[in-house]
Backbone of each chain as ProteinMPNN parsed JSONL, in Angstrom:
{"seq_chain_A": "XXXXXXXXXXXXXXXXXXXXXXXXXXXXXXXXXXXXXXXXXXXXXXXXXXXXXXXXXXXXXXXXXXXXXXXXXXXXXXXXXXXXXXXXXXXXXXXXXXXXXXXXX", "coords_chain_A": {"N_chain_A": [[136.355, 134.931, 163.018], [134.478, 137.424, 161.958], [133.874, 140.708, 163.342], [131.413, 143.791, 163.745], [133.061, 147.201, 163.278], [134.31, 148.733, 166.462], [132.518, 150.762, 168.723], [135.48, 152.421, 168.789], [137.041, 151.845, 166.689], [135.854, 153.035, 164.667], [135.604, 155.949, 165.171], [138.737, 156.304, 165.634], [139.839, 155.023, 162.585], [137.762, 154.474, 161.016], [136.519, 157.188, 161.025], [138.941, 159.178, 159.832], [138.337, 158.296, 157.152], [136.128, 159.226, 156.607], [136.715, 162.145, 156.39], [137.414, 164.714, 154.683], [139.571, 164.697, 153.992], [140.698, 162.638, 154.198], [139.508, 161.376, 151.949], [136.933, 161.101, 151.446], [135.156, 159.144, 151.864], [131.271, 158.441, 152.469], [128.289, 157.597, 154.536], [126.105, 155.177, 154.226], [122.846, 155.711, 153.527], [120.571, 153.693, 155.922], [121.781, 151.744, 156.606], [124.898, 149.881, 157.335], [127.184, 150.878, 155.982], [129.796, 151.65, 153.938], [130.703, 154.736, 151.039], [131.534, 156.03, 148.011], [132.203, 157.944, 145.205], [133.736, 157.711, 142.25], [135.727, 159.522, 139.853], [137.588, 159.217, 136.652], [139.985, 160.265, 134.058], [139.04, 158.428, 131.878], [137.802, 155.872, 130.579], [139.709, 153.781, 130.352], [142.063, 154.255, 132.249], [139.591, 154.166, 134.75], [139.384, 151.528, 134.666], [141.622, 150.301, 135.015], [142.415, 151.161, 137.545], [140.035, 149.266, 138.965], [141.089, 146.934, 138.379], [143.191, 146.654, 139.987], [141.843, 147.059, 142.466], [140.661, 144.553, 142.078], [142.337, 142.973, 142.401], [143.797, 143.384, 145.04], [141.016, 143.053, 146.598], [140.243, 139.951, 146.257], [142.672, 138.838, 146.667], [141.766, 139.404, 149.681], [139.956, 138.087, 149.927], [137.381, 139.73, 149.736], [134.975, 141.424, 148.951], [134.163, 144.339, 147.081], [130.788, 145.824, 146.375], [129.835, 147.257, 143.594], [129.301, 149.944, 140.767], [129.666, 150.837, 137.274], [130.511, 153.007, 134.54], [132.247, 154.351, 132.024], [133.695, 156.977, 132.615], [133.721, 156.644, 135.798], [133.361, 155.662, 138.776], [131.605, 153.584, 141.002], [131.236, 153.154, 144.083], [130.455, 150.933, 147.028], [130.892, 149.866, 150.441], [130.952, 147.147, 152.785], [130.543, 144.81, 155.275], [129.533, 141.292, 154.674], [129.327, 139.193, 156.281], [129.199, 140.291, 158.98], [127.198, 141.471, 158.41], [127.857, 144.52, 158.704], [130.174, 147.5, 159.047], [133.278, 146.464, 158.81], [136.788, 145.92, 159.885], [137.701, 144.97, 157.917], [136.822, 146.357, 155.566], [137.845, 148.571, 156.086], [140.508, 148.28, 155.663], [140.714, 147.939, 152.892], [139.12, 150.171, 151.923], [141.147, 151.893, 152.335], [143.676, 151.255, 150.598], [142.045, 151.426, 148.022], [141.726, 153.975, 148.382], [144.719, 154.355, 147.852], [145.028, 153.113, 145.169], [143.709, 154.267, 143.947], [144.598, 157.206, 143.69], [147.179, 156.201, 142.158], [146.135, 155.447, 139.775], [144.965, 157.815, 138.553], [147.073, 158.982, 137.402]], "CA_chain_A": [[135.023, 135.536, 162.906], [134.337, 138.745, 161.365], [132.691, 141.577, 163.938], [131.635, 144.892, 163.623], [133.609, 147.904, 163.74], [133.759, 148.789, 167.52], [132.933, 152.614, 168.961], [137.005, 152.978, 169.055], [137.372, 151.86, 165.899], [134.706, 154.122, 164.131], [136.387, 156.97, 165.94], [140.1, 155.965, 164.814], [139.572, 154.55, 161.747], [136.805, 154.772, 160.079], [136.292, 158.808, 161.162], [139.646, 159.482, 158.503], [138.084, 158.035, 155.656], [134.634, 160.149, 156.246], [136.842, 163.272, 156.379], [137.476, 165.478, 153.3], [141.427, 164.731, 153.741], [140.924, 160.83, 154.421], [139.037, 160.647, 150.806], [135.784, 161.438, 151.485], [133.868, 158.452, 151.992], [130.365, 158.918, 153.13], [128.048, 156.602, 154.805], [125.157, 155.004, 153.251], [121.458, 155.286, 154.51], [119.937, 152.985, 156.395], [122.508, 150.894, 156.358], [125.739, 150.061, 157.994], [128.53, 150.848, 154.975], [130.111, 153.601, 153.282], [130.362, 154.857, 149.715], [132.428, 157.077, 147.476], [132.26, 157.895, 143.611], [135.469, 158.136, 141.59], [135.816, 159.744, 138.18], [138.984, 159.319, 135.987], [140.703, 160.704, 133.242], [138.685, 158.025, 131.185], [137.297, 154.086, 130.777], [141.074, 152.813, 130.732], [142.064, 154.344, 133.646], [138.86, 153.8, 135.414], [139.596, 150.166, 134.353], [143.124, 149.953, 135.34], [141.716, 151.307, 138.788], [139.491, 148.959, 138.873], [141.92, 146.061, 138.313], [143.899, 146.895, 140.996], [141.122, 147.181, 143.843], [139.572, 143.939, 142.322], [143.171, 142.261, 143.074], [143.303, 143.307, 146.754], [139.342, 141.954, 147.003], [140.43, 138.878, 145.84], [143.648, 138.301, 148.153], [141.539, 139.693, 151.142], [138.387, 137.535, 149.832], [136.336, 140.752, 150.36], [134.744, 142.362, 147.741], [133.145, 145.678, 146.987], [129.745, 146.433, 145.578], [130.626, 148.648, 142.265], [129.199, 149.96, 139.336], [130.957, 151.594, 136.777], [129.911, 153.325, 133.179], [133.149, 154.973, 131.178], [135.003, 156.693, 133.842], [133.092, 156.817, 136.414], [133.02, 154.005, 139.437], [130.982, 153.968, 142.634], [131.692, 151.881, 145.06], [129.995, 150.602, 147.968], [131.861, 148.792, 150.77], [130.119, 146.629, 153.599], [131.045, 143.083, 154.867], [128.306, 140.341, 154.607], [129.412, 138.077, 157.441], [128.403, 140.842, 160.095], [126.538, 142.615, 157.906], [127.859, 145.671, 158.628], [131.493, 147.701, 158.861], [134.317, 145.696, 159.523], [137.798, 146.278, 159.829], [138.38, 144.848, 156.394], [136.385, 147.412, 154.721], [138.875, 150.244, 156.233], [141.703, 148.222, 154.909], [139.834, 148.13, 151.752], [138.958, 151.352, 151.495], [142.615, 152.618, 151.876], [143.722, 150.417, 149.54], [141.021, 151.777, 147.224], [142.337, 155.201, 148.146], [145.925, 154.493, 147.429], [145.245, 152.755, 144.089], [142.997, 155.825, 143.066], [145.383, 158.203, 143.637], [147.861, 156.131, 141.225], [145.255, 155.675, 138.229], [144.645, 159.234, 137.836], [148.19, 160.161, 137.085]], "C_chain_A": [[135.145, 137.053, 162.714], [133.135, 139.305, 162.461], [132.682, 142.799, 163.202], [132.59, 145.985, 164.33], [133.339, 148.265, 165.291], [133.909, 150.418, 167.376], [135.004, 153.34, 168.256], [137.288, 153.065, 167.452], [137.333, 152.843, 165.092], [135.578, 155.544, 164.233], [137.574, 157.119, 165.036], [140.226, 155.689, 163.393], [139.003, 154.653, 161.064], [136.144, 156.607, 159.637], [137.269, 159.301, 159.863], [139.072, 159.375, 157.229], [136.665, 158.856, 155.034], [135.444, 161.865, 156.039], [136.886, 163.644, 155.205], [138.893, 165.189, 152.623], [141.343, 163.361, 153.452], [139.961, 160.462, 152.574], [137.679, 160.979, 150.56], [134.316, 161.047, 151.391], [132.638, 158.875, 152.807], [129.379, 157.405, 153.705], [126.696, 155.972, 154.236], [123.59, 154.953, 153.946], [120.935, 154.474, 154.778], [120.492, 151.792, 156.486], [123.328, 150.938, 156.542], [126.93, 150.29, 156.703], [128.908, 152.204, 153.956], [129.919, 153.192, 152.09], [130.841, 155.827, 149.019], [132.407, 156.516, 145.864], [133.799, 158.89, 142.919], [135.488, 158.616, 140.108], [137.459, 159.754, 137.771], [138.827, 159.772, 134.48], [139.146, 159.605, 131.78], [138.612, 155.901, 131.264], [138.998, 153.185, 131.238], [141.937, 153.353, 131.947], [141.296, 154.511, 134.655], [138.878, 152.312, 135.782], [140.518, 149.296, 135.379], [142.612, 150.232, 136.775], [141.288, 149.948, 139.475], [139.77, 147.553, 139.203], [142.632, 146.384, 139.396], [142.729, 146.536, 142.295], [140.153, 145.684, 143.297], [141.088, 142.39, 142.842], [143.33, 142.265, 144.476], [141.779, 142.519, 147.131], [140.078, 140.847, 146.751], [141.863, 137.911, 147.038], [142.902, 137.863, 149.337], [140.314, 138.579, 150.946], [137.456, 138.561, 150.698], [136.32, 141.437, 149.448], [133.816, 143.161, 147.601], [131.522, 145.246, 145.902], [130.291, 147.686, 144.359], [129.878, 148.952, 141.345], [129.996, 151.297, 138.092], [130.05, 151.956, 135.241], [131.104, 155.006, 133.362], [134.314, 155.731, 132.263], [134.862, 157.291, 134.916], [132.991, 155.342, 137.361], [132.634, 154.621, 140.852], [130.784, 152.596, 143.341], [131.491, 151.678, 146.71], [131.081, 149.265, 149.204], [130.724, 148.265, 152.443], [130.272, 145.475, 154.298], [129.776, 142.497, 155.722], [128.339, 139.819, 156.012], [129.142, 138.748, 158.633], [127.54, 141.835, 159.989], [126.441, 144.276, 158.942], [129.317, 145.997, 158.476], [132.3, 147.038, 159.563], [135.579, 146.126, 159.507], [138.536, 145.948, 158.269], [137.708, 145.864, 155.586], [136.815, 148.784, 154.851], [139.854, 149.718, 155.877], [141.215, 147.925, 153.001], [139.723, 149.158, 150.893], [140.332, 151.937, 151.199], [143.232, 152.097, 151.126], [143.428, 151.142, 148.164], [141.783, 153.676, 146.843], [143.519, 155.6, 147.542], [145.71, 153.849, 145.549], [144.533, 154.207, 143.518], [143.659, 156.993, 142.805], [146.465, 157.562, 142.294], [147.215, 155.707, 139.8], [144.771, 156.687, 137.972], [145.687, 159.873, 137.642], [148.145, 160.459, 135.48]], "O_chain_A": [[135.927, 137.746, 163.364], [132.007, 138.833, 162.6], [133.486, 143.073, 162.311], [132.921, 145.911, 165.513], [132.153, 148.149, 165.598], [134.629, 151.134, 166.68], [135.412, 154.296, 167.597], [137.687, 154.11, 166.938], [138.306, 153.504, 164.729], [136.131, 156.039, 163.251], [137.592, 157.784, 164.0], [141.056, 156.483, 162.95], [139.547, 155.025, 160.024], [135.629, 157.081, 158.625], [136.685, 159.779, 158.89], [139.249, 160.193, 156.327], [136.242, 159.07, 153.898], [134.742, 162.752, 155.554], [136.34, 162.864, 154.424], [139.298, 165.308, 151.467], [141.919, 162.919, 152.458], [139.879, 159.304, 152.166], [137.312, 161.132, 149.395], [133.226, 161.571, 151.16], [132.828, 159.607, 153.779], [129.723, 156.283, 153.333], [126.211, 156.853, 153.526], [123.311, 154.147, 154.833], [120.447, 154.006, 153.749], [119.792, 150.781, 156.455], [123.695, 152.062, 156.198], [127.703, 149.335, 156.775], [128.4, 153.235, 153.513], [129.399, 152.144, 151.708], [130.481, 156.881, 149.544], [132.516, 155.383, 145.396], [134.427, 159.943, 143.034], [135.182, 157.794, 139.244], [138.356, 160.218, 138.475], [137.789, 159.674, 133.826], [138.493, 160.262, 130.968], [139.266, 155.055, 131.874], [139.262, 152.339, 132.092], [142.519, 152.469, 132.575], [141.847, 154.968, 135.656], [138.512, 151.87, 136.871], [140.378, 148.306, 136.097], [142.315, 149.151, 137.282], [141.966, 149.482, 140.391], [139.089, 146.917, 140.006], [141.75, 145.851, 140.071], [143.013, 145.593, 143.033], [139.072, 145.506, 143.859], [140.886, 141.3, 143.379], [143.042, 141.264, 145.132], [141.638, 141.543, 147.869], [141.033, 141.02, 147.508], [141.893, 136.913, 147.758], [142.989, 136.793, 149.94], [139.736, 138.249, 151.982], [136.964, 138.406, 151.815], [137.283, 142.058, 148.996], [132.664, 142.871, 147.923], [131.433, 144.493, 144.932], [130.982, 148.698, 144.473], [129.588, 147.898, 140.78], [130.655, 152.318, 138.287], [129.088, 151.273, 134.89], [131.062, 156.014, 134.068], [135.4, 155.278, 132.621], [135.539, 158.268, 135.236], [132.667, 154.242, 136.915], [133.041, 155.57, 141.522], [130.333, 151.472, 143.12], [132.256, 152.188, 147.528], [131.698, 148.247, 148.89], [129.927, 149.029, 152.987], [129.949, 144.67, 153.424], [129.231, 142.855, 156.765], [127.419, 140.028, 156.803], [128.809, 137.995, 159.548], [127.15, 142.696, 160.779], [125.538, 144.859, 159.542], [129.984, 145.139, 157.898], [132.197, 146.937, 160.785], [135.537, 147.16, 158.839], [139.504, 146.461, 157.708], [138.458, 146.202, 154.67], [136.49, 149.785, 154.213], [140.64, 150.61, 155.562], [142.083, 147.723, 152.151], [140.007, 149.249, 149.699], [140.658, 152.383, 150.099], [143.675, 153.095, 150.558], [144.302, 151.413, 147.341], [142.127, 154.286, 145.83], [143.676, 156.644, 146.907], [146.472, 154.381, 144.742], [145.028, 154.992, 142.71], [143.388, 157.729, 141.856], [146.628, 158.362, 141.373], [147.92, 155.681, 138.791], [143.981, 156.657, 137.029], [145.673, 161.104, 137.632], [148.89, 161.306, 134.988]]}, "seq_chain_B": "XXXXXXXXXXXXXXXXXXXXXXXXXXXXXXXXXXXXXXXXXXXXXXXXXXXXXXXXXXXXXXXXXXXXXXXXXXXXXXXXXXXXXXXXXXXXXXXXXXXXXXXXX", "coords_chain_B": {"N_chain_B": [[129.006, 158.68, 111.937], [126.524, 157.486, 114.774], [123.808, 155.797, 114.688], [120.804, 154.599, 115.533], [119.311, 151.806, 115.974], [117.827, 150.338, 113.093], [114.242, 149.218, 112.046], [114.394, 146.726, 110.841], [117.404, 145.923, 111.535], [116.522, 145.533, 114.327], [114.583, 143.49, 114.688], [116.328, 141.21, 113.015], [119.309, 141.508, 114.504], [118.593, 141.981, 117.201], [116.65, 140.984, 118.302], [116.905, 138.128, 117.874], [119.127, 138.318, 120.388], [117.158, 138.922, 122.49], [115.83, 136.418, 122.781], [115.647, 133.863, 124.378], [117.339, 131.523, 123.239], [119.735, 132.677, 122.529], [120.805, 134.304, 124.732], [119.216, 135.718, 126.578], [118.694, 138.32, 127.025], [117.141, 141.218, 127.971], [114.683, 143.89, 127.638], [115.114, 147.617, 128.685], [112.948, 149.436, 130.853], [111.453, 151.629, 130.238], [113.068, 153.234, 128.24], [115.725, 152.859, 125.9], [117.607, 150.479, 125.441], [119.175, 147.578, 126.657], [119.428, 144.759, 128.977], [121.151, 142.57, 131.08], [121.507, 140.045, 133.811], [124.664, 138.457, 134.839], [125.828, 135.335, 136.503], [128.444, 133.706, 137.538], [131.041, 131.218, 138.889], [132.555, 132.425, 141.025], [134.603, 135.502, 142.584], [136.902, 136.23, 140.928], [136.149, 134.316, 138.501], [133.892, 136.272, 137.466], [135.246, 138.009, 137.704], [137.31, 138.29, 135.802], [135.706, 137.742, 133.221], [134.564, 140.253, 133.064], [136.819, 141.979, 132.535], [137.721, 140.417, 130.366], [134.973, 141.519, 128.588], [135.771, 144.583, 129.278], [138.172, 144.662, 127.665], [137.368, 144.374, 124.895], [135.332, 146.563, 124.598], [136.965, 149.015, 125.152], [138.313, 148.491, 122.938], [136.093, 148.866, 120.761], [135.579, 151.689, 121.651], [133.268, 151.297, 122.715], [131.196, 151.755, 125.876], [130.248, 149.323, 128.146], [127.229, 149.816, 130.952], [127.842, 148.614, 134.319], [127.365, 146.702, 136.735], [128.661, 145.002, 139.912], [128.561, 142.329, 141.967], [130.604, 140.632, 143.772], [129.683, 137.35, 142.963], [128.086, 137.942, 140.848], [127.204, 139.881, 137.802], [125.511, 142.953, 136.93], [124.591, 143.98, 133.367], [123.938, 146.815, 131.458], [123.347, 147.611, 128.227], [123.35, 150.175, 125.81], [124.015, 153.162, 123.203], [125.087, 156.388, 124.217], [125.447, 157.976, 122.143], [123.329, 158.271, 120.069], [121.216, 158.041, 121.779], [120.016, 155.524, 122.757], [119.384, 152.466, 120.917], [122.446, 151.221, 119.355], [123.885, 149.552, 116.671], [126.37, 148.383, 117.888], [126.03, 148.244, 120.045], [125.069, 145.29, 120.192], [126.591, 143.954, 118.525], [128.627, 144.108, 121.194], [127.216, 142.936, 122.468], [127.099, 140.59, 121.57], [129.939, 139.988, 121.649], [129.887, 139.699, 124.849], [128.673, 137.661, 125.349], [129.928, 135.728, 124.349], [132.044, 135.909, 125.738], [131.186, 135.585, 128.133], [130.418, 132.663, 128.192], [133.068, 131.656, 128.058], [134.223, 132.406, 130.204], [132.415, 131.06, 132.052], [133.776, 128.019, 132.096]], "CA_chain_B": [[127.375, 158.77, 112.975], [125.791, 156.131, 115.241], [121.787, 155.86, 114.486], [120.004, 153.985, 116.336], [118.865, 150.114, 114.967], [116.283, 149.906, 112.426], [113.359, 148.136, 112.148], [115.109, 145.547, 110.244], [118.102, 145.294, 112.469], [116.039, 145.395, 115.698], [114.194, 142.055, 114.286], [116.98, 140.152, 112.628], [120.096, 141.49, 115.067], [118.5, 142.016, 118.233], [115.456, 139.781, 118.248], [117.399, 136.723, 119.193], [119.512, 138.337, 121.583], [115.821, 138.841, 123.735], [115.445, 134.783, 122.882], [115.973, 132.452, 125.398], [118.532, 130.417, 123.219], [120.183, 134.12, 121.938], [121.26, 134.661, 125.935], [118.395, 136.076, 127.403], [118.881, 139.517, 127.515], [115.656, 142.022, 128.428], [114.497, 145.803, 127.046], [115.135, 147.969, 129.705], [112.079, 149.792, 130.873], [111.571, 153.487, 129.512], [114.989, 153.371, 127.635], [115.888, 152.043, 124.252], [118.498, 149.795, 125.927], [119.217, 146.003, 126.714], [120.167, 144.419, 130.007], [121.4, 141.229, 131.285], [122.527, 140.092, 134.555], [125.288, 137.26, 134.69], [126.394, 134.927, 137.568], [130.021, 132.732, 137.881], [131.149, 130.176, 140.418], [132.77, 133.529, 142.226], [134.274, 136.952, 142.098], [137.658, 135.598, 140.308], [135.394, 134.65, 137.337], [133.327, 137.463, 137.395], [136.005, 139.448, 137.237], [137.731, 137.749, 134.179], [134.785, 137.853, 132.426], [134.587, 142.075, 133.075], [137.998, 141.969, 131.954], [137.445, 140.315, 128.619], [134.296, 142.843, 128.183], [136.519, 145.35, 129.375], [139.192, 144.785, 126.789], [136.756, 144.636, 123.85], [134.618, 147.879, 125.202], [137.523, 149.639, 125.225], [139.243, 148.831, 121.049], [135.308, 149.741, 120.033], [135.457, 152.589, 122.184], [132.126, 151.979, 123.28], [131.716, 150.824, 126.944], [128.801, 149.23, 128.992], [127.067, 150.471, 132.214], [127.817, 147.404, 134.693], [127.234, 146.338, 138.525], [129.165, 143.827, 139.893], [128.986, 142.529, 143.789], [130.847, 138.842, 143.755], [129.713, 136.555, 141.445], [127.087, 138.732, 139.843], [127.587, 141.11, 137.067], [124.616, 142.791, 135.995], [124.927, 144.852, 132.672], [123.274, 147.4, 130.901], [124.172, 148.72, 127.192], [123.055, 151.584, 125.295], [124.676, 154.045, 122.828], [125.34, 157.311, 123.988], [125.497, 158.847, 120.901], [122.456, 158.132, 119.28], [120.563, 157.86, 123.033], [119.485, 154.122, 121.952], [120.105, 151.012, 120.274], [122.546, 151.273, 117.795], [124.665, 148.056, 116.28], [127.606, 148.933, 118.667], [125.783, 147.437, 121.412], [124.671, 144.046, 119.307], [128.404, 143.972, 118.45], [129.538, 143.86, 122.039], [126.774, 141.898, 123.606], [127.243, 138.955, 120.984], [130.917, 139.481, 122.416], [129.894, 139.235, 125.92], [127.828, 136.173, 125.434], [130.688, 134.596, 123.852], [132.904, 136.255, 127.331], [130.555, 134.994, 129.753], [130.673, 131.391, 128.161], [134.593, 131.185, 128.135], [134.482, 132.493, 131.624], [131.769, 130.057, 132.838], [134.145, 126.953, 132.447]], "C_chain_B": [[127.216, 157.581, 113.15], [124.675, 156.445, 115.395], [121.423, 154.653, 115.035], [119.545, 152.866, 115.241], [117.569, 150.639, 114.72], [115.282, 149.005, 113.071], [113.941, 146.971, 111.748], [115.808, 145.115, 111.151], [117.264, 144.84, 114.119], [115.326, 143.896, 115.696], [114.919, 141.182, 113.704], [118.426, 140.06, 113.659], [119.72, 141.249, 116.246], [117.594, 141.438, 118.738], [116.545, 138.421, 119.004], [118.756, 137.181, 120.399], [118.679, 138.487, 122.802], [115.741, 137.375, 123.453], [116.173, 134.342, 124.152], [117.417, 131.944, 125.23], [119.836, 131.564, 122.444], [120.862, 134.351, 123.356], [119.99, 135.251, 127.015], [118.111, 137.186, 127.848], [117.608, 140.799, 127.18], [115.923, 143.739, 127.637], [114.555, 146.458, 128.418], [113.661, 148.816, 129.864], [112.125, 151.658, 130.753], [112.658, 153.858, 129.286], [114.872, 152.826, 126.304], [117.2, 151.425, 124.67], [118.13, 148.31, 126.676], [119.878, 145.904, 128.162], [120.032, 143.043, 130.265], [122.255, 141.109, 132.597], [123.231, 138.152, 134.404], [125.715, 136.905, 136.17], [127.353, 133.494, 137.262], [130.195, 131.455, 139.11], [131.804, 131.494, 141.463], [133.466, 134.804, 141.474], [135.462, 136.37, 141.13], [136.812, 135.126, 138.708], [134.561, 135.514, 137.023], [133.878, 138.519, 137.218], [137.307, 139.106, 135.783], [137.441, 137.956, 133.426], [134.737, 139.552, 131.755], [135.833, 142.345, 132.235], [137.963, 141.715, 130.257], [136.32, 141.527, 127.925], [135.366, 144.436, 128.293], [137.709, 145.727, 128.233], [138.234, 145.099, 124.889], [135.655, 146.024, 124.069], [135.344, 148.732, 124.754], [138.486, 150.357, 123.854], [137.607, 148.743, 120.522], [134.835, 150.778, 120.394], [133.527, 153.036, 122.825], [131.841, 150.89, 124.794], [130.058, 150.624, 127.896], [128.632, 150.027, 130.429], [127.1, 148.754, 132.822], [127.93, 147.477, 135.871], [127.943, 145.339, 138.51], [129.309, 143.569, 141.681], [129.476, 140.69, 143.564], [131.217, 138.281, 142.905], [129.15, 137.259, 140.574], [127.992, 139.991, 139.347], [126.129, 141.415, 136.55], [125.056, 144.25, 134.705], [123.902, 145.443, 131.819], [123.714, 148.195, 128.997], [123.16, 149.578, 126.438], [123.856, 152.764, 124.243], [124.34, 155.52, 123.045], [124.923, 158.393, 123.149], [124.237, 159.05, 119.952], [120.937, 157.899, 120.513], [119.506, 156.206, 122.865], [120.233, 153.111, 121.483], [121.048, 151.262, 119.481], [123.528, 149.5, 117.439], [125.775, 147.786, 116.925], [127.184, 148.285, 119.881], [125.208, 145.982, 120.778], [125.646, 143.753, 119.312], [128.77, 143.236, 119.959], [128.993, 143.448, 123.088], [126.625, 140.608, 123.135], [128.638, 138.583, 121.849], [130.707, 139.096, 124.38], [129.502, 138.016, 126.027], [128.568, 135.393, 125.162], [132.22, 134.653, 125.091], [132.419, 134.979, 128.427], [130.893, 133.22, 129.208], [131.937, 130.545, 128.632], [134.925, 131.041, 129.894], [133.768, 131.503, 132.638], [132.564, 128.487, 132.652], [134.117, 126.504, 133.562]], "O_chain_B": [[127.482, 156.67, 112.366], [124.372, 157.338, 116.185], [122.079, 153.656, 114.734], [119.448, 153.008, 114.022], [116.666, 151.107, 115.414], [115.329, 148.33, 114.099], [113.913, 146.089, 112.606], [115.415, 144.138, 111.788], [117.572, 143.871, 114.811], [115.512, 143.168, 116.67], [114.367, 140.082, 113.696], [118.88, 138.928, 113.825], [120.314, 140.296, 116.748], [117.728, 141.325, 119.957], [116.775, 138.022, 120.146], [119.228, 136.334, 121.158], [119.129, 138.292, 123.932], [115.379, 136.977, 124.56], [117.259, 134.678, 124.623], [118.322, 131.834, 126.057], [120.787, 131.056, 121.85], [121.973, 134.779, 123.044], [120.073, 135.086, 128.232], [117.423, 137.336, 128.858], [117.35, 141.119, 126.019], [116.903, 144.396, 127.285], [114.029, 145.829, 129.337], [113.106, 148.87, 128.767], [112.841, 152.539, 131.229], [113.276, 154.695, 129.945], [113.831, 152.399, 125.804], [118.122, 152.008, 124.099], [117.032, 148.016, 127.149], [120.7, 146.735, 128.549], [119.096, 142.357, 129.854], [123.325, 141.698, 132.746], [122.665, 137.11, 134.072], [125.94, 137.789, 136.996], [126.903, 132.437, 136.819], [129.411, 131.046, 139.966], [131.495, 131.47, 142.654], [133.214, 135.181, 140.33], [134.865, 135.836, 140.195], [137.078, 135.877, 137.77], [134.47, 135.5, 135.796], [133.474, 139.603, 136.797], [137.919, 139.905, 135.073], [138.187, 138.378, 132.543], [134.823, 139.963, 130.597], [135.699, 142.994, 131.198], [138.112, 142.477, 129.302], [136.641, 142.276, 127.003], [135.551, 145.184, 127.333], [138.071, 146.879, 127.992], [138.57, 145.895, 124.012], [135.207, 146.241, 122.943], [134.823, 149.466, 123.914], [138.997, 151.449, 123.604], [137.757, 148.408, 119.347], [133.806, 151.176, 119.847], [132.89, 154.044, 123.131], [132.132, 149.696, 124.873], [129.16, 151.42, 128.167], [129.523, 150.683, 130.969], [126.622, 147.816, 132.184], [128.658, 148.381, 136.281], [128.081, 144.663, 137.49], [129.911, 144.293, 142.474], [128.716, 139.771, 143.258], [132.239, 138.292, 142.219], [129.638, 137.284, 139.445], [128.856, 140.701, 139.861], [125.497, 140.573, 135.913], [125.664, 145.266, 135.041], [122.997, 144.713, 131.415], [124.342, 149.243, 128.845], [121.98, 149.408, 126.748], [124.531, 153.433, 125.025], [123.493, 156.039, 122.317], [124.257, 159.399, 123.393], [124.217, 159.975, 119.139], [119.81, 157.638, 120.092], [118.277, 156.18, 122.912], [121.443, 152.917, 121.607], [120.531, 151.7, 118.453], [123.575, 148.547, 118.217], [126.325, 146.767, 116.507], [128.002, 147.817, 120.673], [124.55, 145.668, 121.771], [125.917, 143.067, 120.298], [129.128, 142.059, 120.01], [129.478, 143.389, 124.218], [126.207, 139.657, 123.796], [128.782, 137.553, 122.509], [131.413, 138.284, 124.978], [130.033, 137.275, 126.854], [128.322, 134.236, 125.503], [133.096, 133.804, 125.248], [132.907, 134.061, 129.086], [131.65, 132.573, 129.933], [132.032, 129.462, 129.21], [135.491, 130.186, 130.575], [134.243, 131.157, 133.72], [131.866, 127.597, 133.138], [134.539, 125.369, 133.781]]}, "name": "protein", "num_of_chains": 2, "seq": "XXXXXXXXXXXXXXXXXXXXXXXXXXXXXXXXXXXXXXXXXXXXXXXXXXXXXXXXXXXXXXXXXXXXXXXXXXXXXXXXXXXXXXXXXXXXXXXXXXXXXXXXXXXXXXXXXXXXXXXXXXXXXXXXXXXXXXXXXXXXXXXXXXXXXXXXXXXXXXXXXXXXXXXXXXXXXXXXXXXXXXXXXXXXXXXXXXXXXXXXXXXXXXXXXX"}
């Protein structure tokens, strides 16, 4: 069973990814889930990105909210089953972070 | 130059892509652009599908605006260049229609 993030977590965990260093997710109003917009070089390495973070979803069976136009992707993360942040959406996110960093070389 | 669809083309090209048996795809509202959303048995085809759009988007260098949470994809096209319809998006929403089919096995 999928819960929500607890206080500790939030704190530990989820606090990195809101910082400026951790990536710079932010959180979304009114609503329990973050959110971060990515620009690249251009559509095929927005793509290639893209491909990568939709292989991890797919392993983890957890998949982002996204939309995307040329090279540009924004990406919402959230999980359904406790509708709200879960621990898979901080392994998700870093994930997300590490592939982003290697489609903008 | 990309100019925006005639009168002509807008009634013989893009006319039955608003039909029913054309795919079904809508005028967007205060835009000169088309949208369509699609749904799969899950994200794995949904993201196949993106993929095949993705690959043809990319060798006519012109690329859709697209959401995707799951199964759903919804998509929007438009040219850029001409802020409107032009045949570039007719082009590569006959190819999606003929995407989404392959992908809906």
């Amino acid at each position: 069973m999928v819960t929500k993030l607890s206080d500790t977590d939030r704190e530990q965990n989820l606090g990195p990814l809101l910082s400026a260093q951790g990536g710079g997710w932010s959180l979304v109003d009114g609503r329990d889930a973050i959110k971060k917009t990515f620009r690249f070089a251009d559509f095929n390495q927005a793509f290639a990105f893209m491909t990568s973070v939709a292989l991890k979803a797919e392993k983890m069976d957890h998949h982002p909210e996204w939309f995307n136009v040329y090279n540009r992707v924004e990406i919402t993360l959230s999980t359904h089953d406790c509708q709200g942040l879960s621990t898979r959406d901080i392994e998700l996110a870093t994930h997300i972070e590490q592939a982003a960093q290697k489609s903008s070389c």
